[in-house]
C-alpha positions, 0 to 999 in steps of 0.5 A: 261592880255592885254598888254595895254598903255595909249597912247593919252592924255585925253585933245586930246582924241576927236573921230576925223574924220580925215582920212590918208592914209598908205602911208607917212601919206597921209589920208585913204578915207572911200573906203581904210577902207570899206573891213576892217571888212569883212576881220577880220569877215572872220579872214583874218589876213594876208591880207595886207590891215589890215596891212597897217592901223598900217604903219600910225600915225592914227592907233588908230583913224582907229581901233576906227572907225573899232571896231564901223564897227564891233559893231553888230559883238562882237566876231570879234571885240574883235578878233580885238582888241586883234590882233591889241594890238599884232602889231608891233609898236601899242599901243592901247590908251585909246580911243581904249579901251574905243571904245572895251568896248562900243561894247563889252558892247553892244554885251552884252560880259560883261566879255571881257568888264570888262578885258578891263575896268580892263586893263584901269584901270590899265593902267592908275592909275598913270595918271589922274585917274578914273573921265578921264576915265569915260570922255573917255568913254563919248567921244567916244560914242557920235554920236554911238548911245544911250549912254550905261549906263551900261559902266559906272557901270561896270567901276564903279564896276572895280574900287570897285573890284581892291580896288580903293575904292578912284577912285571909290568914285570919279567915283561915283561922276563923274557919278552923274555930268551927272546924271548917277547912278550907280546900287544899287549893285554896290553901296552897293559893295563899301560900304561894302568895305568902312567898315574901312572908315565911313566918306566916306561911310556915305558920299556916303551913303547920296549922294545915297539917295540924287540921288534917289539910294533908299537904301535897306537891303543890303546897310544898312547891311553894314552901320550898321556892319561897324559902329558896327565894329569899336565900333560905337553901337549908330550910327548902332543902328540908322540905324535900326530906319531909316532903319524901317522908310524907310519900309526897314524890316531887315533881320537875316543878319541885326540882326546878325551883330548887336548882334555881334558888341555888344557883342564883346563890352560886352553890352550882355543885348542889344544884347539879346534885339535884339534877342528877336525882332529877335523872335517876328518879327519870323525872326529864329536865324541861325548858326552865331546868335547862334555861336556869343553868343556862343563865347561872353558867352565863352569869358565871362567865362560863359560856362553854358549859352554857353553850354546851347545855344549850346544844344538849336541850335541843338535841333532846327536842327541847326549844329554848324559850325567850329567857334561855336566848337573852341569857346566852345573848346577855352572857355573850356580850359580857363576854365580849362574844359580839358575832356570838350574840348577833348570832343568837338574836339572828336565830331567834328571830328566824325560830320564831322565838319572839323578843321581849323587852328584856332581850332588848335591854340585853341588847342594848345593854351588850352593844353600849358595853361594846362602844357600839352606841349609835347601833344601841341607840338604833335598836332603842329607837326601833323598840319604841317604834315597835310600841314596846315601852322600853324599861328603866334597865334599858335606859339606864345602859343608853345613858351609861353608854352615851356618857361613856362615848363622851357625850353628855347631851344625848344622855341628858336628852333621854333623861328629858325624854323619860320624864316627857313619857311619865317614866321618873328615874329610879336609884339606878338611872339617877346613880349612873348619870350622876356618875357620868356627870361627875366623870364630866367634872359637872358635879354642880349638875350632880348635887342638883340631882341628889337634892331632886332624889331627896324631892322625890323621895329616893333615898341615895344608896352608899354609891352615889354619896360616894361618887359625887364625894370622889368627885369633889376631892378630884376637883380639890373641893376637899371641904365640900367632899366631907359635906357630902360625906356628913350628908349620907351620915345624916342620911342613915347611910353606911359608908362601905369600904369604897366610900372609906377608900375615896375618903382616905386617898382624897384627903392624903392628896389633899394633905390632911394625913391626920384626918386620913388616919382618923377615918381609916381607924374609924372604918375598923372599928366599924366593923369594914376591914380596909383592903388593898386600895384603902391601905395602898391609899394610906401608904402613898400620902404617909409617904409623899409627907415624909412619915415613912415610918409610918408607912412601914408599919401601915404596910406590914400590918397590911402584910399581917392581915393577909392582905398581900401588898400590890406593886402600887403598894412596893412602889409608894413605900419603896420611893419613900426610901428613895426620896430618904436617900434610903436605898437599902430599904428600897432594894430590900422592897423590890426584892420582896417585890420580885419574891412575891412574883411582882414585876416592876412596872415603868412607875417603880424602874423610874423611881428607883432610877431616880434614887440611884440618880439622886444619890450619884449612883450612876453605874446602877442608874445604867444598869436599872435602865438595862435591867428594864428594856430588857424586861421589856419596860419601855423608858418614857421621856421622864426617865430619860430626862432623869437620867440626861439633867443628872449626867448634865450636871456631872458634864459628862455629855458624852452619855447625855448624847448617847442617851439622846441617841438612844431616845430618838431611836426608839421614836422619843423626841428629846425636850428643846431644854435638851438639845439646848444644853447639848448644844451650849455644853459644844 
């Protein structure tokens, strides 16, 4: 790169006609210059006389006036103007520069002109910016003939190349004060680039129109997947109609990148309607068309229909690229399709289709899922042998796996290995282990972790405060859980309707129901509406400390809400009754239980056997028992026992013996406190 400065001030940057002689800053005559380019076309660099232009304080105004000597002679003027950045005590100014890029430009030496304008760029970011150097170059070209417009272009396309998206809208518009128009290339370049900021692309958008710019396919390309990315579908499918309007005829780009925005935003019907004017407009599909339904299908779970666009791409001659077979692979193994996607990574390999790191991720991802760890940890291990850098994603999926598998040092290894490589963690890999510590009962290790995040400045999303959060009220720290809870508060973290779940259940356990109560009110009021865990949650800890009344308007404002009520929810509300001794309550619930297409589970068959045993119902304890065998609800040892201690008590040992019987035929071995009291009742 040129070493270049900044030099004269913009508000001195004039071309003057000054002239200075290299003695004591006495004046150089026209005479004193005349043999200058002579001498630098015949690359006479040790002649004193080059020499001498760099003892006065008008250098830069004598290398302007000899690089426009020099402008039907480009490559010696660019020689030039490197040899004198390398004299001792000069600095180029801007207006030398912008001197080199108008005869460059003009020598049609675009490439050097465009290192030099690069070089200004740079050097003068800190300075006043883009709309001074596009005054220079106006400046310097005055009476050089006609001004070169393409300058200004290829300024305006520097800055666009070197992501100065900013100065290179204010260049724009600078440009525009003299009636300058950048191309139309150039133009779609910076708005391709604007994708992540709409306001200014819609901006400089009508600004081009407003010039004559005339849009044209490319220009509306962009527009249309910058707002389909960022999820505005009504506003990139209005640039269709105008883009039609226009007499603009869209492409398979134009198309794809709609099918692609609404897909991602799951409007699939919308995304086949553009297919179907893609055919009867005969614009052909291409690779990326059918890969996004691909994906889309996949990520839907709809592997038929992916599977069926994927047979009908080939038999079209069209050949799946690396993202087509990783979306099949990755939609597989979600789908729990493990020859499928073995299958698939066989076929492209054997097509020569190359795997990328992504594909490999899948990979991994898709065997961890599948409990196949030590196979995923093979794959990983040969990825890194093949010197491909594994991704965070990757990593991320070997550690949910190797936490899942039970083992905590090998997923604290790879944590270990990653911080050997320079690779930190982000959200997601702290997150997942985090998690896996906290299944772990290690939730010492995860605060650490959290209080690491906070060094590194990662902010913990709602996910992390809630699992660790969780944790704590699982391993009855309920004091600490709230701590965690006042942290992501402070944090400026929302809780979501997860976070209030865990909070809710956590201190009904705990028997804090009032505290319970408050937080359920206040995520209402919030604005999250609690569902079925949250208000199942509330149901079960007003029932188990007796307020059943409570729990009874809980469940039907639940009801009232459309939120239906799950068996979990019946259940906890009808064994409240039972406990009460209210059985016509509790028979009243079952019955809406059934009527809601609800089966009883084991958990309600033993509540309610219990009740009826409870209340020395025995008959319909029997008939509760054979109600459920025969709905295939096997009996576990609990409602045997049940049923065994309360006959027990009656001195009926006739049934105790008989349901011991029954225990030991269906493979349950009766308690020794059983057969004790049926041997001492003989």
């Amino acid at each position: 790169m040129l070493v270049l400065s900044r030099g004269i001030p913009v508000r001195r940057c004039r071309y003057l006609p000054l002239h200075f002689s290299a003695h004591s800053g006495e004046s150089l005559d026209a005479s004193d210059l005349a043999p200058i380019p002579r001498l630098v076309a015949k690359g006479r660099w040790d002649d004193p006389r080059l020499a001498a232009i760099f003892s006065s304080a008008s250098a830069p105004i004598s290398v302007c006036r000899i690089l426009w000597e020099l402008q039907e002679d480009p490559r010696s003027a660019f020689h030039f103007f490197i040899w004198a950045g390398k004299q001792s005590g000069f600095r180029h100014t801007v207006e030398t520069r912008c001197v080199a890029v108008h005869v460059l430009f003009r020598g049609r030496w675009y490439s050097e002109a465009q290192k030099v304008l690069k070089d200004i760029v740079l050097s003068t970011r800190v300075s006043e910016g883009s709309e001074s150097i596009v005054d220079v170059l106006r400046t310097t070209a005055r009476g050089h003939g006609t001004l070169g417009y393409g300058v200004f272009d290829a300024l305006f396309g520097v800055l666009t190349d070197l992501g100065m998206l900013d100065e290179a809208s204010h260049c724009f518009y600078r440009m525009r004060a003299f009636r300058v128009l950048p191309k139309l290339r150039s133009c779609n370049n910076l708005l391709q680039r604007l994708e992540g900021d709409l306001t200014a692309a819609r901006a400089l958008f009508q600004k081009m129109k407003e010039m004559g710019c005339l849009p044209d396919v490319v220009t509306y390309n962009s527009l249309i997947d910058g707002h389909g990315k960022c999820g505005e579908l009504e506003e990139a499918e209005e640039l269709l109609g105008q883009m039609k309007e226009s007499g603009c005829e869209p492409d398979v780009i134009t198309y794809n990148a709609l099918v692609d925005c609404f897909c991602k935003f799951g409007k699939l019907l919308k995304a086949f309607e553009f297919l179907s004017e893609m055919k009867r407009k005969d614009i052909t599909p291409n690779v990326v068309t059918f890969s996004t339904f691909i994906n889309a299908f996949c990520k839907e779970g709809m592997m038929q229909e992916a599977l069926k666009f994927f047979v009908d791409m080939r038999v079209r001659g069209i050949r799946p690229n690396e993202f087509t077979y990783t979306s099949l692979i990755d939609g597989n193994f979600k789908a729990g399709n493990l020859k499928e996607a073995q299958s698939l990574v066989d076929e492209m390999v054997n097509e020569g289709v190359e795997l990328n790191v992504v594909t490999y991720t899948a990979l991994v991802d898709g065997l961890c899922k599948e409990g196949k760890v030590l196979e995923a940890e093979g794959i990983f291990r040969a990825v890194v042998r093949a010197g491909v850098v594994p991704n965070q994603l990757m990593y991320t999926s070997l550690v949910h796996g190797h936490f899942k598998n039970k083992n905590k040092e090998k997923a604290m290894d790879l944590l270990s290995e990653m911080r050997d490589k320079g690779i930190e963690p982000d959200i997601s890999l702290y997150g997942t282990i985090i998690w896996g510590l906290c299944n772990d009962r290690k939730i010492d290790e995860a605060k650490t972790l959290l209080k690491e995040m906070d060094y590194l400045g990662l902010k913990p999303n709602h996910v992390i405060y809630t699992t660790i959060m969780n944790a704590c009220f699982k391993a009855g720290k309920a004091s600490e859980a709230l701590d965690v809870l006042h942290k992501m508060h402070d944090s400026g973290v929302l809780p979501s309707i997860v976070t209030y779940c865990a909070l809710v259940d956590g201190l009904c356990k705990e028997g804090s129901i009032h505290e319970a109560r408050c937080h359920f009110e206040r995520m209402k009021s919030s604005g999250l509406q609690p569902n079925i865990l949250v208000y199942t949650a509330l149901i079960d800890g007003l029932c188990k400390k007796g307020f059943l009344e409570e729990a009874s308007e809980v469940f039907e404002t639940m009801v009232g809400k459309g939120v239906a009520p799950d068996k979990f929810a019946y259940t906890s509300l009808m064994n409240g009754y039972l406990k009460r001794g209210d059985l016509q309550k509790a028979f009243a619930l079952k019955s809406k239980m059934i009527e809601s297409g609800i089966e009883l589970d084991l958990h309600a068959y033993t509540s309610l056997i219990w009740g009826f045993c409870d209340s020395g119902q025995m008959e319909e304890a029997r008939n509760t028992l054979a109600e459920m065998i025969n709905n295939n609800i096997i009996p576990d040892e609990a409602v045997y026992n049940c049923l065994i201690s309360k006959y027990h008590r009656m001195g009926n040992m006739d049934e105790v013996r008989s349901l011991q019987i029954d225990m030991r035929r269906r493979g349950i071995i009766p308690s020794t406190m059983d057969d004790t009291a049926l041997i001492r009742s003989d």
